[in-house]
N, CA and C atoms as an extended XYZ file, in Angstrom:
492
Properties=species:S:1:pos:R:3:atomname:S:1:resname:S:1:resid:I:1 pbc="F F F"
N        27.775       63.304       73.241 N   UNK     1
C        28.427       64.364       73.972 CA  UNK     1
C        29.126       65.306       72.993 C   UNK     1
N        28.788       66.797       72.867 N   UNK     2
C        29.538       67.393       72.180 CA  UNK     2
C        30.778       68.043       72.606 C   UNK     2
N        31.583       68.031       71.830 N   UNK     3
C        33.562       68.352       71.665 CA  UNK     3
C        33.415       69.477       71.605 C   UNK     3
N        34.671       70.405       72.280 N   UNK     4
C        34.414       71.937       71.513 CA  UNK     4
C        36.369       72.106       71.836 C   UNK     4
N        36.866       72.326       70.901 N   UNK     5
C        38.023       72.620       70.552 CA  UNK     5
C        38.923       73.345       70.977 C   UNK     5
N        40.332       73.434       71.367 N   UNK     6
C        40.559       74.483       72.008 CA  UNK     6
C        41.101       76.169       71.549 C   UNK     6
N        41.238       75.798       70.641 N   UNK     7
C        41.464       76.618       69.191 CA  UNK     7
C        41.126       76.575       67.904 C   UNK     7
N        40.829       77.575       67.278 N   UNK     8
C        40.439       77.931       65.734 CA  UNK     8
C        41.923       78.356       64.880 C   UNK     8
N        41.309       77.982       63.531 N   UNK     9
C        42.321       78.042       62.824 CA  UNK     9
C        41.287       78.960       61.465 C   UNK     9
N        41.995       79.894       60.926 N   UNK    10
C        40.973       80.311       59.853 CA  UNK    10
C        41.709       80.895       58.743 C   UNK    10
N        41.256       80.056       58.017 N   UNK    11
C        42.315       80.260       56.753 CA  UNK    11
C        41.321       81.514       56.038 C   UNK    11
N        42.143       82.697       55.545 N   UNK    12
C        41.626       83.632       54.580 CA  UNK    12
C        42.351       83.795       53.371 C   UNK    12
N        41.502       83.347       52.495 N   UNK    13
C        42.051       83.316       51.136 CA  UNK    13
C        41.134       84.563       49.630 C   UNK    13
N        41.845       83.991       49.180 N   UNK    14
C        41.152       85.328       48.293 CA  UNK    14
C        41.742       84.545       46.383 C   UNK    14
N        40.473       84.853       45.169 N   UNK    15
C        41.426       84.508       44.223 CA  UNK    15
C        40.962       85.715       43.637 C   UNK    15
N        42.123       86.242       42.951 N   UNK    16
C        42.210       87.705       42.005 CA  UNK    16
C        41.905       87.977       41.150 C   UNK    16
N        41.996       87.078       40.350 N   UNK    17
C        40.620       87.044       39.525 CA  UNK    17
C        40.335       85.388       38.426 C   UNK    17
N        38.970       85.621       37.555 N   UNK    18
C        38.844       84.564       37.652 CA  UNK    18
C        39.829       83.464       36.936 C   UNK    18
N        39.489       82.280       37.297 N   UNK    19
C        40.501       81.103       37.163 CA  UNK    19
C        42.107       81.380       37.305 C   UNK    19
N        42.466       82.352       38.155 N   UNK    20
C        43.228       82.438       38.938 CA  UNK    20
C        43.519       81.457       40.102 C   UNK    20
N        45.291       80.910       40.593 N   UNK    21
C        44.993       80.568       41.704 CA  UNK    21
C        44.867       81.065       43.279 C   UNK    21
N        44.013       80.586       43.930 N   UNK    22
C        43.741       81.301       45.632 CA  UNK    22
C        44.849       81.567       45.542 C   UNK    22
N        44.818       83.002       46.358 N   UNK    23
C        46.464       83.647       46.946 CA  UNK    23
C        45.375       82.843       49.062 C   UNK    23
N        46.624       82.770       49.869 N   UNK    24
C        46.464       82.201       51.509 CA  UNK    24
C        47.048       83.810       51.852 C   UNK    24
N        46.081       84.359       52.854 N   UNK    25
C        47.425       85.313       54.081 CA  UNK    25
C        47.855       84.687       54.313 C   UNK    25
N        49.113       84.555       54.627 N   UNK    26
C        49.691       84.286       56.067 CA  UNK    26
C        50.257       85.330       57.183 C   UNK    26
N        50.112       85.439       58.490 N   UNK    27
C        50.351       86.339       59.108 CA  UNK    27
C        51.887       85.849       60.207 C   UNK    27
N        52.682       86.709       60.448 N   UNK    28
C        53.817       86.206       61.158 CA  UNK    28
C        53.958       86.582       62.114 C   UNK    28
N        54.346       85.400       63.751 N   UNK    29
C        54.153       85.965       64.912 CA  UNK    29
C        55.512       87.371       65.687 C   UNK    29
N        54.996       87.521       66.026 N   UNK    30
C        55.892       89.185       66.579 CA  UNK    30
C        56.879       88.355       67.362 C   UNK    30
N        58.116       89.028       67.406 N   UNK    31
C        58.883       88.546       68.624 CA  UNK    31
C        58.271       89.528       69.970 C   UNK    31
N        58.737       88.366       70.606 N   UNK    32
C        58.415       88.262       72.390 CA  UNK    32
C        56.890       87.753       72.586 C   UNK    32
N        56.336       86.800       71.476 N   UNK    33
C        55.576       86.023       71.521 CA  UNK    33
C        55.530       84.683       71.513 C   UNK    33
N        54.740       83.687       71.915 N   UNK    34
C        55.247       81.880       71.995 CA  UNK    34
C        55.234       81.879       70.397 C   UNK    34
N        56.265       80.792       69.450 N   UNK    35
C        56.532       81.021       68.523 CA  UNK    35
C        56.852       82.465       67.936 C   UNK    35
N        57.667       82.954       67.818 N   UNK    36
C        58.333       84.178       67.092 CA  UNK    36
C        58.735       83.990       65.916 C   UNK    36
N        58.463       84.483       64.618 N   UNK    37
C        58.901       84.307       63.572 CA  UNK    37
C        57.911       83.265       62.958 C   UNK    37
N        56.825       82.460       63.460 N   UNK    38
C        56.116       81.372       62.713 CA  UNK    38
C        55.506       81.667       61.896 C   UNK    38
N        55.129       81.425       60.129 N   UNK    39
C        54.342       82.093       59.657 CA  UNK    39
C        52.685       81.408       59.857 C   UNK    39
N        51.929       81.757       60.070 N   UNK    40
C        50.091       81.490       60.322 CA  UNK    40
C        49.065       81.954       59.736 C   UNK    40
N        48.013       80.804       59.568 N   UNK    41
C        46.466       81.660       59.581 CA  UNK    41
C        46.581       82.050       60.541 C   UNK    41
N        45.382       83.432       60.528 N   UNK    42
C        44.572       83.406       61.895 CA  UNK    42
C        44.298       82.426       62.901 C   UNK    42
N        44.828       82.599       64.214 N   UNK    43
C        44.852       81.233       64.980 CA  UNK    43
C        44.620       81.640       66.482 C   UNK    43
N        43.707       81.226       67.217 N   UNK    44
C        43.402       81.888       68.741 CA  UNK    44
C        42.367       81.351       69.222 C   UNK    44
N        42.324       81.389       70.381 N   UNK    45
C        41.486       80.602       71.689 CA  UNK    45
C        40.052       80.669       71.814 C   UNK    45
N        39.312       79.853       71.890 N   UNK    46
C        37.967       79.814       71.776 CA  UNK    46
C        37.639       80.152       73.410 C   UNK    46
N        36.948       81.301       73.900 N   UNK    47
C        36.545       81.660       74.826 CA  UNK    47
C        35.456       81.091       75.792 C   UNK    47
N        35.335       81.062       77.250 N   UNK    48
C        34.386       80.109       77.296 CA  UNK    48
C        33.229       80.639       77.354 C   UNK    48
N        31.927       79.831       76.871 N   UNK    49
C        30.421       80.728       76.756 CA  UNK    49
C        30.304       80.854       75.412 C   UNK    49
N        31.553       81.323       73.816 N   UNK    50
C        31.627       81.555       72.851 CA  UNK    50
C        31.271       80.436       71.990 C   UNK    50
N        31.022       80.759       71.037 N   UNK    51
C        30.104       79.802       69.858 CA  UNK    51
C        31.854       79.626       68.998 C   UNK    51
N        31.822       78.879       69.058 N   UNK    52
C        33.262       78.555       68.257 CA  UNK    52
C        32.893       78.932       66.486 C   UNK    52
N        32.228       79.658       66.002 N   UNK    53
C        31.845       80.575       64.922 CA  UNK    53
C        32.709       82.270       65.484 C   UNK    53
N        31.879       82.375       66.244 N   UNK    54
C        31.704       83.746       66.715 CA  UNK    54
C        33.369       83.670       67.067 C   UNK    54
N        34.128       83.012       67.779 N   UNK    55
C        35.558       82.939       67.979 CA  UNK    55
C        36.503       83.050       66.316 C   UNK    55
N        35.874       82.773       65.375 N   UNK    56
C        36.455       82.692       64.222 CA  UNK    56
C        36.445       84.346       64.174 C   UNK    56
N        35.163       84.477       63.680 N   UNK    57
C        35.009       86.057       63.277 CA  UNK    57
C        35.570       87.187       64.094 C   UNK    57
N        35.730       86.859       65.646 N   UNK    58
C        36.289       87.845       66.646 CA  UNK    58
C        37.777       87.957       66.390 C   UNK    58
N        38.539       86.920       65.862 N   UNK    59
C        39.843       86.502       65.725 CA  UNK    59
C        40.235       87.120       64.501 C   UNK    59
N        39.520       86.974       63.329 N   UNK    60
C        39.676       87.265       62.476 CA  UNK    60
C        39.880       88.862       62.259 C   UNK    60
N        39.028       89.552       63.147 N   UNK    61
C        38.496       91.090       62.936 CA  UNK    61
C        39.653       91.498       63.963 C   UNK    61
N        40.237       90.737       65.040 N   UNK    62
C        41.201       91.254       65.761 CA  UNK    62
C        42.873       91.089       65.187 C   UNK    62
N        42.719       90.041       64.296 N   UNK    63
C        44.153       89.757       63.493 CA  UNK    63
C        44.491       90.468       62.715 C   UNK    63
N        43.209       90.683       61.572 N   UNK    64
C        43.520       91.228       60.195 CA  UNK    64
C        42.837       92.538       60.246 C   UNK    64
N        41.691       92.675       61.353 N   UNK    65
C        40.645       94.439       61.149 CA  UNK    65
C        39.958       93.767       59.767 C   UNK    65
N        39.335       92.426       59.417 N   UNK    66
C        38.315       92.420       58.111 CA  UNK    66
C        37.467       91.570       58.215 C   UNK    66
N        36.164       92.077       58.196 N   UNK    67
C        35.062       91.428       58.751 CA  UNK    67
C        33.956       92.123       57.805 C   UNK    67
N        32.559       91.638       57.774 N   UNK    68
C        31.880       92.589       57.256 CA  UNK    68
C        31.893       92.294       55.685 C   UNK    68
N        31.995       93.463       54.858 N   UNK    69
C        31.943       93.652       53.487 CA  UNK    69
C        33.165       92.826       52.628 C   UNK    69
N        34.075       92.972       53.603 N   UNK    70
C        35.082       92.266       53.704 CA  UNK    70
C        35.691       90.765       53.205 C   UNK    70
N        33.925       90.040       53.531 N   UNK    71
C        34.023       88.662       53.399 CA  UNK    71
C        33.300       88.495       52.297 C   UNK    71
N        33.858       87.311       51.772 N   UNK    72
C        32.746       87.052       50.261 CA  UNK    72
C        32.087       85.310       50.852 C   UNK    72
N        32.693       84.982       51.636 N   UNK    73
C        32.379       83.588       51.802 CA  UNK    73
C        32.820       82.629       53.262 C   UNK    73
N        32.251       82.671       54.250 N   UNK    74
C        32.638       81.970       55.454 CA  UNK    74
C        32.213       80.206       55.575 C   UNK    74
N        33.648       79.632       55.500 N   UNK    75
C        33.163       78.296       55.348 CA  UNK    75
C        33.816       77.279       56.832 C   UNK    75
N        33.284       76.450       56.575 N   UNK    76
C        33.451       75.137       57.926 CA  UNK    76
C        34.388       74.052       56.771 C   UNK    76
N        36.039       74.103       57.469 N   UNK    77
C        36.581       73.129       56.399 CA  UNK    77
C        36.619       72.160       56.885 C   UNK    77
N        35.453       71.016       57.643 N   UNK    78
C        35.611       69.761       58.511 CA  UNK    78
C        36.672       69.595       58.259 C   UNK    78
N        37.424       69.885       59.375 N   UNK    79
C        38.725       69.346       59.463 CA  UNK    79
C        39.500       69.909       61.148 C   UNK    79
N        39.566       68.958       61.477 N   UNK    80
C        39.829       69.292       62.930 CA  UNK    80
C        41.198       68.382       63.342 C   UNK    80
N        42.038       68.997       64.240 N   UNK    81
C        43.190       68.130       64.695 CA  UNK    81
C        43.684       68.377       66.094 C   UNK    81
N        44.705       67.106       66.229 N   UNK    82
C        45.513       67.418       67.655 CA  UNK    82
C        46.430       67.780       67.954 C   UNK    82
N        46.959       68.207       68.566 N   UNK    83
C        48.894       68.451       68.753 CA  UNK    83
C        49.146       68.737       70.320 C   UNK    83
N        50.580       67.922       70.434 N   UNK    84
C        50.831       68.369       71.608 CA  UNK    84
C        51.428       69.384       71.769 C   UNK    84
N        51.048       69.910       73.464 N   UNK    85
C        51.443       71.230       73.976 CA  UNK    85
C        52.154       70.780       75.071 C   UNK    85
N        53.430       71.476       75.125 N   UNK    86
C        54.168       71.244       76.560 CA  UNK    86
C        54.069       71.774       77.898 C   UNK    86
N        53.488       72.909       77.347 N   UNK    87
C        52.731       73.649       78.810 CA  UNK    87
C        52.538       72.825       79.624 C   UNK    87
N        50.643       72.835       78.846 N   UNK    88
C        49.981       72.170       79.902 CA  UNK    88
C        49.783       70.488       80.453 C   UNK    88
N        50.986       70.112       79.186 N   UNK    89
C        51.738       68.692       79.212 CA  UNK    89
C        49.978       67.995       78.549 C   UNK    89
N        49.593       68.271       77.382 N   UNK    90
C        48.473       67.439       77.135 CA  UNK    90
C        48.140       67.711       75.566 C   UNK    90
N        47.362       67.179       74.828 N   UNK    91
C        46.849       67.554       73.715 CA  UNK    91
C        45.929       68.318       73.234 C   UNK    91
N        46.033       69.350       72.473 N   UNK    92
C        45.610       70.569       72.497 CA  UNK    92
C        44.612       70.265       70.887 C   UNK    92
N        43.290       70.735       70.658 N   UNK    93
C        42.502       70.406       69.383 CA  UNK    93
C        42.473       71.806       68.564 C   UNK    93
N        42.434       71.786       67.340 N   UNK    94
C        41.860       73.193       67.161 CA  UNK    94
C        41.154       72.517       65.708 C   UNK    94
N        40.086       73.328       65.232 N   UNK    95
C        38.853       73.014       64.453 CA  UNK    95
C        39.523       74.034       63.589 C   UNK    95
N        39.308       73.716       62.051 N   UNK    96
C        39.861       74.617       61.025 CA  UNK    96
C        38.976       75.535       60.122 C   UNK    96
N        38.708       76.540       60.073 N   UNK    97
C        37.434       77.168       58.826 CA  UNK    97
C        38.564       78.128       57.886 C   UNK    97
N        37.632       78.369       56.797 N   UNK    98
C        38.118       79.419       56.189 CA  UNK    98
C        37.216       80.454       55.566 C   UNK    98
N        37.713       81.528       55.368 N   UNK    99
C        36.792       82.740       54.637 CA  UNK    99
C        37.381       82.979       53.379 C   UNK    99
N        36.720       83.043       52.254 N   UNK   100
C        36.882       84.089       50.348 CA  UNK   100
C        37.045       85.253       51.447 C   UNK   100
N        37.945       85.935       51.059 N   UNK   101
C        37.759       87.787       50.972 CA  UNK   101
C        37.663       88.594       49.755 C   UNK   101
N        37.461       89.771       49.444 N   UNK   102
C        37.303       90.122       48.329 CA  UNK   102
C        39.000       90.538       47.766 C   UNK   102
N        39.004       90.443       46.333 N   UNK   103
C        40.233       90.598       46.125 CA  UNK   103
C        40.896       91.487       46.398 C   UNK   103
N        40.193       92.635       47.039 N   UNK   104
C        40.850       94.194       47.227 CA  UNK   104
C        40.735       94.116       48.555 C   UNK   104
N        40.307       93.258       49.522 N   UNK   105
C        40.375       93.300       51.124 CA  UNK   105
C        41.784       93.792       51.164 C   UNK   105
N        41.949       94.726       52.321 N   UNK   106
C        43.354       95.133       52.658 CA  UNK   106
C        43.475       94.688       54.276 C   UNK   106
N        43.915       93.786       54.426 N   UNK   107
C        43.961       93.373       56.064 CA  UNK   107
C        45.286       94.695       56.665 C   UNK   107
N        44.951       94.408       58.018 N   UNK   108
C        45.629       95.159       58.658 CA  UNK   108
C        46.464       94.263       60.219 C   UNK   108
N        47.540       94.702       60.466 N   UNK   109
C        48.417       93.560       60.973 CA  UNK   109
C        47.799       94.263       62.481 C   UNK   109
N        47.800       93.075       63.160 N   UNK   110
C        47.424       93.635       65.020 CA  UNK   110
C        49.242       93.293       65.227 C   UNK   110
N        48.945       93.658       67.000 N   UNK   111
C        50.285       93.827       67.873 CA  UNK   111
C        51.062       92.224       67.599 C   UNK   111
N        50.115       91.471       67.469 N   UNK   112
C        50.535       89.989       67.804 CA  UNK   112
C        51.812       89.250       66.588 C   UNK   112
N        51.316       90.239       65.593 N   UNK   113
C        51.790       89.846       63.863 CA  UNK   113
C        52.913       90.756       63.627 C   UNK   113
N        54.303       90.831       62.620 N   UNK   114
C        54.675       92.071       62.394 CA  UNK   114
C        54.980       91.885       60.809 C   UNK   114
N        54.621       90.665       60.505 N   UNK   115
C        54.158       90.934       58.662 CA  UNK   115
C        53.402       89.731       58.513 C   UNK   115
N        52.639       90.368       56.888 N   UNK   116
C        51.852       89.312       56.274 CA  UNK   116
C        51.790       89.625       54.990 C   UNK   116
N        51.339       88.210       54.399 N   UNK   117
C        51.841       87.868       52.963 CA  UNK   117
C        50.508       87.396       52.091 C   UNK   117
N        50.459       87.540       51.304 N   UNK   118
C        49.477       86.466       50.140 CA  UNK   118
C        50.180       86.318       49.509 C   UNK   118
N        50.152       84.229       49.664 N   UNK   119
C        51.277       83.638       48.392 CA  UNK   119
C        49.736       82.336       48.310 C   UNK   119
N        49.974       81.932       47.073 N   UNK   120
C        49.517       80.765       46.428 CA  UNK   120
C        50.307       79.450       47.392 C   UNK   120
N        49.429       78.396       46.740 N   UNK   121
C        49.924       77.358       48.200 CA  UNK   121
C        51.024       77.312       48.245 C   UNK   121
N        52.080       76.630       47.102 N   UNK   122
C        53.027       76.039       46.844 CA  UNK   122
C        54.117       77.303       47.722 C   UNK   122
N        53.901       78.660       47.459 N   UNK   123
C        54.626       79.628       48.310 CA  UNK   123
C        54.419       79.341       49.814 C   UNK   123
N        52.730       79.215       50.275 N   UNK   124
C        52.764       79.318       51.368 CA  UNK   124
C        52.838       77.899       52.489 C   UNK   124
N        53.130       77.134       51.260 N   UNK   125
C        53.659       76.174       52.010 CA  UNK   125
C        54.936       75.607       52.526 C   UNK   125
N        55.675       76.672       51.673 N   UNK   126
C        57.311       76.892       52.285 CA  UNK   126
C        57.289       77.659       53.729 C   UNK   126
N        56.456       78.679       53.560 N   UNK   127
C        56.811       79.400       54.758 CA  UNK   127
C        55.633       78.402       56.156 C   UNK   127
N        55.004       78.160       55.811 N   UNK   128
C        54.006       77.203       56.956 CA  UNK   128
C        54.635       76.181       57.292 C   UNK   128
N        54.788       75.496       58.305 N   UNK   129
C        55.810       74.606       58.464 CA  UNK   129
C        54.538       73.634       59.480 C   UNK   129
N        53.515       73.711       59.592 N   UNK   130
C        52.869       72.504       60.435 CA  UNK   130
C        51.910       71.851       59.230 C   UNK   130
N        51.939       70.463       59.358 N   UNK   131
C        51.565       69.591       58.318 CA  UNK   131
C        49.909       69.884       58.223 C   UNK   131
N        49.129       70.541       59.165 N   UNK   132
C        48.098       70.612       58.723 CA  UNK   132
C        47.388       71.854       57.892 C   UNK   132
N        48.743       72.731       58.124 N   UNK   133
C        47.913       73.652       57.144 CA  UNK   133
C        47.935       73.392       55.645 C   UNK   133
N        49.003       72.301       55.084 N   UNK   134
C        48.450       71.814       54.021 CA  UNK   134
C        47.568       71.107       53.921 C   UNK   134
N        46.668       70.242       54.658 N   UNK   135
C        45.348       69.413       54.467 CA  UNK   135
C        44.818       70.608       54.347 C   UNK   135
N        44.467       71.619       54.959 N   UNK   136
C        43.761       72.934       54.918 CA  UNK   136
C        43.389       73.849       53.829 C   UNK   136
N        44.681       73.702       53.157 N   UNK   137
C        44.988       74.670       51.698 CA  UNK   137
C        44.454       73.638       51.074 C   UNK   137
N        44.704       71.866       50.868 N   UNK   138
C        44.487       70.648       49.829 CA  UNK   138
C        42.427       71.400       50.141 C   UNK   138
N        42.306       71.114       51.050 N   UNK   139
C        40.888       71.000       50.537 CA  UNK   139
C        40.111       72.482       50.612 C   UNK   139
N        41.015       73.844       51.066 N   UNK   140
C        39.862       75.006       50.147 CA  UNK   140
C        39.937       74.392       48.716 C   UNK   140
N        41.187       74.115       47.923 N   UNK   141
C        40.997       73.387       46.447 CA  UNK   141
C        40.468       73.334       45.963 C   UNK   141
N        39.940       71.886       46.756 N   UNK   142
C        39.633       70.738       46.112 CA  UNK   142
C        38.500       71.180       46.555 C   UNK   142
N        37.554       71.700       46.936 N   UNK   143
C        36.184       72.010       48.085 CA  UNK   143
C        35.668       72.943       47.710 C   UNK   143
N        36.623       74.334       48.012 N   UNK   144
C        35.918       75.653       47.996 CA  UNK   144
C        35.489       76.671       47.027 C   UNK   144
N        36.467       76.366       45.927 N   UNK   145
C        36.551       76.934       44.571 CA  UNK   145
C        35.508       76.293       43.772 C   UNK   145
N        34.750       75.572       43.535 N   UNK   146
C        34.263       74.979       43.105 CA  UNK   146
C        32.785       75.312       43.793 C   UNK   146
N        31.871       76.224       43.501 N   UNK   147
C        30.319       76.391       44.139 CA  UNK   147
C        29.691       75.260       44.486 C   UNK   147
N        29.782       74.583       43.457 N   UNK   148
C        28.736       73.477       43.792 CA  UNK   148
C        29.382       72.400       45.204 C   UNK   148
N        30.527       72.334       45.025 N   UNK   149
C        30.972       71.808       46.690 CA  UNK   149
C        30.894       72.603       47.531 C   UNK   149
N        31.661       73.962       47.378 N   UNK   150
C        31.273       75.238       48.151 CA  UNK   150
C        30.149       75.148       49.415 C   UNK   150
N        28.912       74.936       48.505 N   UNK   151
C        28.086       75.001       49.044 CA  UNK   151
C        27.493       74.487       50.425 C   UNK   151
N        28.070       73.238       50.448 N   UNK   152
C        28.106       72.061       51.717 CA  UNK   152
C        28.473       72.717       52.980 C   UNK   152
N        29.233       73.349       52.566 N   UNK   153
C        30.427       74.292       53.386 CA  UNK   153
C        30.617       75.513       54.141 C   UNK   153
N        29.361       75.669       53.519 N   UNK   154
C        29.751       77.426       53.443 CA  UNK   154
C        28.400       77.994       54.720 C   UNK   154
N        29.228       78.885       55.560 N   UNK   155
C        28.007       79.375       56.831 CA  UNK   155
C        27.881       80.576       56.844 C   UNK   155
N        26.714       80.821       57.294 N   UNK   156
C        26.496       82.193       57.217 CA  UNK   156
C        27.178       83.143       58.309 C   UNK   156
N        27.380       83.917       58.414 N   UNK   157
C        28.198       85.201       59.253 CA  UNK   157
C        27.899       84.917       60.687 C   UNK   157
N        26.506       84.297       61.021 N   UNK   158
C        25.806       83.790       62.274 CA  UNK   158
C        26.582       82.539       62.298 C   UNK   158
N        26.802       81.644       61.782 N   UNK   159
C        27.440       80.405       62.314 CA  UNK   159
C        26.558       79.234       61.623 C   UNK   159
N        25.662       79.585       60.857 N   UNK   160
C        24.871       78.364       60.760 CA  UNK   160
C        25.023       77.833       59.139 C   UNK   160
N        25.077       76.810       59.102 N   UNK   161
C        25.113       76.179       57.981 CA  UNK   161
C        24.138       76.540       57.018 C   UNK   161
N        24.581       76.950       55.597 N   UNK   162
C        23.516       77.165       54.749 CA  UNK   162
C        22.694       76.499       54.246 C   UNK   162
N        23.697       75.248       53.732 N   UNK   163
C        22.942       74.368       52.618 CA  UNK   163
C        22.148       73.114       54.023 C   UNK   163
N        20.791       73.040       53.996 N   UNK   164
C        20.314       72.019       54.686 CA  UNK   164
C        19.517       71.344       54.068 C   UNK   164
């Protein structure tokens, strides 16, 4: 039986140049939004009918406006988790990916955000405060920087896995 998540998480990172370390966006939620002030990846609801790919890239292009030329690398960071939500009094999943952007990508903030940052982990792990976006940052690392792991990883703009 296949799972489908109830949220995406999409880390966009970028390194400036080479053997440099990844700078993370992080984007911060607007007040008069649930969480105000939280800093985040890209993070939003998988629609129903939607290819939980296609929810990455829609999210992404609606958070930051960068999609396209934009991207140097769209990857699947197996890594998926739970958390509770008080709403709807139940446990809520969201599936994690991330994208390379190019070092000169200039994102652009939507209504939802009212700043954003590129810091290296150790920065952006002060301001991130949920324990999984460090498994997230540990393995672009350890994973993504590195081509030859890269590769496992990495999907094409369509959603589909490259390396088969």
């Amino acid at each position: 039986m296949a799972f489908r998540p109830d949220l995406i998480e999409c880390w966009l990172f970028r390194v400036p140049a080479p053997g440099a370390l990844p700078e993370y966006l992080l984007i911060r939620r607007a007040p008069g939004r649930i969480f105000p002030g939280l800093w985040q990846c890209v993070t939003g609801g998988v629609e129903p009918g939607e290819r939980i790919t296609d929810t990455v890239l829609r999210e992404v292009r609606e958070e930051t406006a960068l999609g396209g030329e934009a991207i140097d690398a769209f990857f699947d960071l197996d890594l998926s988790y739970e958390f509770y939500d008080e709403g709807p009094d139940a446990l809520v999943t969201a599936a994690a990916f991330a994208m390379r952007v190019r070092p000169d990508a200039e994102p652009r903030l939507s209504e939802e955000h009212d700043a954003m940052r590129w810091e290296v982990r150790e920065a952006a792990l002060r301001l991130a405060v949920w324990p999984a976006y460090a498994d997230a940052m540990a393995r672009i690392e350890s994973h993504l920087i590195d081509p030859a792991a890269a590769r496992w990883f990495t999907l094409s703009l369509e959603g589909r896995r490259l390396a088969r």
